[in-house]
MARKOL-271493 format. One line per field, with one value per residue: residue number from 1; x, y, z of N, C-alpha, C, O in turn. Coordinates in pm, whole numbers, plus 50000, padded with zeros to 5 digits. Example, Ala and Ser with C-alpha at 12.3 -4.5 7.8 and 13.67 -1.06 7.14 Angstrom:
<nodes>
num	1,2
n_east	51319,51285
n_north	49431,49775
n_up	50780,50708
ca_east	51230,51367
ca_north	49550,49894
ca_up	50780,50714
c_east	51320,51290
c_north	49670,50003
c_up	50780,50787
o_east	51424,51341
o_north	49668,50114
o_up	50846,50804
</nodes>
This chain:
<nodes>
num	1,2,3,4,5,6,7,8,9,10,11,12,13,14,15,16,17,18,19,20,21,22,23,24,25,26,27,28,29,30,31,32,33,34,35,36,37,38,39,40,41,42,43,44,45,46,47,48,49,50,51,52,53,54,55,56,57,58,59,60,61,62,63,64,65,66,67,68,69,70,71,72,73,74,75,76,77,78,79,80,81,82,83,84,85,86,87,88,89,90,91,92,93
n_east	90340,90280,90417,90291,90332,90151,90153,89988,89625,89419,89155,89017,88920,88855,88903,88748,89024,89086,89204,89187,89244,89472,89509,89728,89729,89952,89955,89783,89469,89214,88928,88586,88603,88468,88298,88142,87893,87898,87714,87760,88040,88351,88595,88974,89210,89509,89671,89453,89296,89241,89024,88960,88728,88544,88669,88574,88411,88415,88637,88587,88699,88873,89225,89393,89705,89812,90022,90034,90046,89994,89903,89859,89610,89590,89281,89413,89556,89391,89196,89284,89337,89095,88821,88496,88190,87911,87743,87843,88004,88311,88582,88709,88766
n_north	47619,47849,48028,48123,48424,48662,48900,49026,49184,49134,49189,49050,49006,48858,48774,48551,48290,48106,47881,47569,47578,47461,47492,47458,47575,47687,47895,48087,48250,48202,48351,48421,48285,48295,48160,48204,48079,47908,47798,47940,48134,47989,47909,47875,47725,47652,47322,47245,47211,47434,47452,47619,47525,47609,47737,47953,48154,48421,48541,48575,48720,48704,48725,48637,48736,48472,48226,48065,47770,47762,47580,47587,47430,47399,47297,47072,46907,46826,46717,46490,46324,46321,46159,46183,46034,45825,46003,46285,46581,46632,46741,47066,47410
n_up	66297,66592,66801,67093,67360,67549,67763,67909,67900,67602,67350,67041,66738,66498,66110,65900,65831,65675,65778,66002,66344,66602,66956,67152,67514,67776,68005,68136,68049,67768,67675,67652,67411,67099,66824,66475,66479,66677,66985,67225,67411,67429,67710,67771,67935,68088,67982,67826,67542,67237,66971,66667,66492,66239,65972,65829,65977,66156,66474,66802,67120,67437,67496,67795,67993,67847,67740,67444,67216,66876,66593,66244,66024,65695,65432,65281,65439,65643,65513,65471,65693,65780,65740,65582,65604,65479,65376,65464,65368,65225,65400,65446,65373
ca_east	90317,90336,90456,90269,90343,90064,90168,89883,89493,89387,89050,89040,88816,88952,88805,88814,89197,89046,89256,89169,89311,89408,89588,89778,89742,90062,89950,89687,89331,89122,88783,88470,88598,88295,88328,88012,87770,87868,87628,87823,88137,88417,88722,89018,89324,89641,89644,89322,89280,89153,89027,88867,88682,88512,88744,88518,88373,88472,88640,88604,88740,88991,89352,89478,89809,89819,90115,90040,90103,89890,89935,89732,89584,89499,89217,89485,89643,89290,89145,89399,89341,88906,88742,88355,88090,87880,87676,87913,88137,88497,88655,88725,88799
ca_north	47628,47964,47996,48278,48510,48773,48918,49139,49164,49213,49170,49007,48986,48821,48803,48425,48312,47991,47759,47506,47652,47430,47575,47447,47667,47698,47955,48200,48234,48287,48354,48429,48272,48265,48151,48217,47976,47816,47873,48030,48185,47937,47994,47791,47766,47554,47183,47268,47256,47515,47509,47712,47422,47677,47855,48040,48229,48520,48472,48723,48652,48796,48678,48698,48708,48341,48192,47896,47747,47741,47544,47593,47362,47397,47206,46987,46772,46770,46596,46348,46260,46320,46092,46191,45877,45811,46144,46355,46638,46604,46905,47189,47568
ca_up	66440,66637,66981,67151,67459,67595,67896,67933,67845,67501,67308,66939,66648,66354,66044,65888,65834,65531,65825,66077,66423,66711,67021,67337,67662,67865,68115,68139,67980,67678,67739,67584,67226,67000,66621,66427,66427,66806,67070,67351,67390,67549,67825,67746,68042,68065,67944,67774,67404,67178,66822,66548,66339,66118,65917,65712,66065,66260,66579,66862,67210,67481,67553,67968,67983,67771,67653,67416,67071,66793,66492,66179,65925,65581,65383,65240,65586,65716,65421,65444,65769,65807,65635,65594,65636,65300,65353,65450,65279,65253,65548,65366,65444
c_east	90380,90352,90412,90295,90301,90096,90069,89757,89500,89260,89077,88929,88879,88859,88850,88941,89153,89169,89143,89288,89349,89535,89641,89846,89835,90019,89831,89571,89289,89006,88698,88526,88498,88322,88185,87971,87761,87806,87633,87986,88206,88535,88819,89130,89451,89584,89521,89362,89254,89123,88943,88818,88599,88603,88711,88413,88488,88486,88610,88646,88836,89117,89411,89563,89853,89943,90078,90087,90021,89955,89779,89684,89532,89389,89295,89489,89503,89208,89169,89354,89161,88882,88568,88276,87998,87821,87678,88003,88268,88516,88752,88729,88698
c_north	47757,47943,48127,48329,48618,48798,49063,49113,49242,49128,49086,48984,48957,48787,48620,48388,48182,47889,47656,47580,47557,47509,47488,47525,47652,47732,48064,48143,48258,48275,48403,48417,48230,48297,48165,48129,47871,47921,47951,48028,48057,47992,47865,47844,47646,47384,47165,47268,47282,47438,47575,47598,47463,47786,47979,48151,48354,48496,48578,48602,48753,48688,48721,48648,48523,48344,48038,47885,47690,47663,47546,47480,47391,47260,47078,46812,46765,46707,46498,46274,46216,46247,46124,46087,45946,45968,46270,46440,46620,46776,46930,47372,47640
c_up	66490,66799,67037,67287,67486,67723,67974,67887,67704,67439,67189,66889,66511,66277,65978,65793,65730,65585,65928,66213,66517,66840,67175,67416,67708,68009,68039,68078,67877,67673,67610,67390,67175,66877,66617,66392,66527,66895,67167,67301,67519,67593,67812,67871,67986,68020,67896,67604,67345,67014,66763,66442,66233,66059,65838,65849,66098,66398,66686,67014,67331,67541,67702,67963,67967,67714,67628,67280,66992,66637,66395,66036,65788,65516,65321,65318,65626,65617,65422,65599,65852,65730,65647,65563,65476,65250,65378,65352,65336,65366,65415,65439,65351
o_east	90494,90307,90483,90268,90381,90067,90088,89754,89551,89254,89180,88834,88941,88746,88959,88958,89267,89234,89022,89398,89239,89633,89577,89966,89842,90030,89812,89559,89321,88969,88741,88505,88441,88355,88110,87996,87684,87816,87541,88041,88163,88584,88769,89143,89466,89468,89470,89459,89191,89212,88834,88864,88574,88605,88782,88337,88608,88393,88612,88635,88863,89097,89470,89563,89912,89981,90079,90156,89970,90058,89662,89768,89410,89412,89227,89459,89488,89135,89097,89342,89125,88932,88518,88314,88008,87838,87593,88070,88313,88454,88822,88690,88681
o_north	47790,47862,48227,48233,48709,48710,49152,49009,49351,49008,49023,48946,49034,48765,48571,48450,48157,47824,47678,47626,47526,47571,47473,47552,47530,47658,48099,48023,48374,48158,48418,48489,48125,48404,48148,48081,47776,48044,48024,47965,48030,48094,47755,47962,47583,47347,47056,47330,47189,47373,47590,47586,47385,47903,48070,48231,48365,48444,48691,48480,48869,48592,48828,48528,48459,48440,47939,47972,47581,47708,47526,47475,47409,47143,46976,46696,46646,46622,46406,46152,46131,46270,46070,46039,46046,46030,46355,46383,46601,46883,46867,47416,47761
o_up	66458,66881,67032,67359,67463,67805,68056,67822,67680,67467,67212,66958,66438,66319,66004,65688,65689,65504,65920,66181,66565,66801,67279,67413,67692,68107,67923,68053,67853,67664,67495,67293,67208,66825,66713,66282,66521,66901,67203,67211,67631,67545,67835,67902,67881,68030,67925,67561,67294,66958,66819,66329,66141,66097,65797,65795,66069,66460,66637,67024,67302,67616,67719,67936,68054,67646,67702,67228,67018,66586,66427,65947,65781,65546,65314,65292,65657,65668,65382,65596,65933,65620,65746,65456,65406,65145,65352,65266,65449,65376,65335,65547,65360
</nodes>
């Protein structure tokens, strides 16, 4: 788990990180986040909760002065706790 503090605007394009992402907002915004392969770009604010559920995408997005805390998952803890129905794959990175 990271504890972040942006006190300014900045852009982002990350290339895929082979986690699960999820994030709780404090203060401020992040806007137009768009992983590859969802249909629009979303805007996340305080008491809001983000995640990245494709790890194998690219994320792009911009941070307004946001302070929140992201914790990340590997394929491991989310196996353990997803279970996929008969015709489902197991969650994986």
């Amino acid at each position: 788990m990271d504890h972040l503090d942006f006190g300014f605007e900045m852009s982002y394009d990350v290339l895929p990180l082979g986690v699960i992402l999820l994030g709780d907002i404090e203060s401020g915004t992040i806007e137009d986040h768009l992983v590859d392969g969802w249909p629009a770009g979303e805007r996340f604010g305080p008491v809001r909760y983000s995640s990245s559920p494709r790890p194998t995408g690219t994320t792009t997005g911009r941070i307004n002065q946001a302070r929140y805390r992201v914790t990340r998952l590997g394929p491991g803890p989310a196996s353990q706790v997803a279970t996929p129905t008969h015709d489902a794959a197991p969650v994986g990175c």
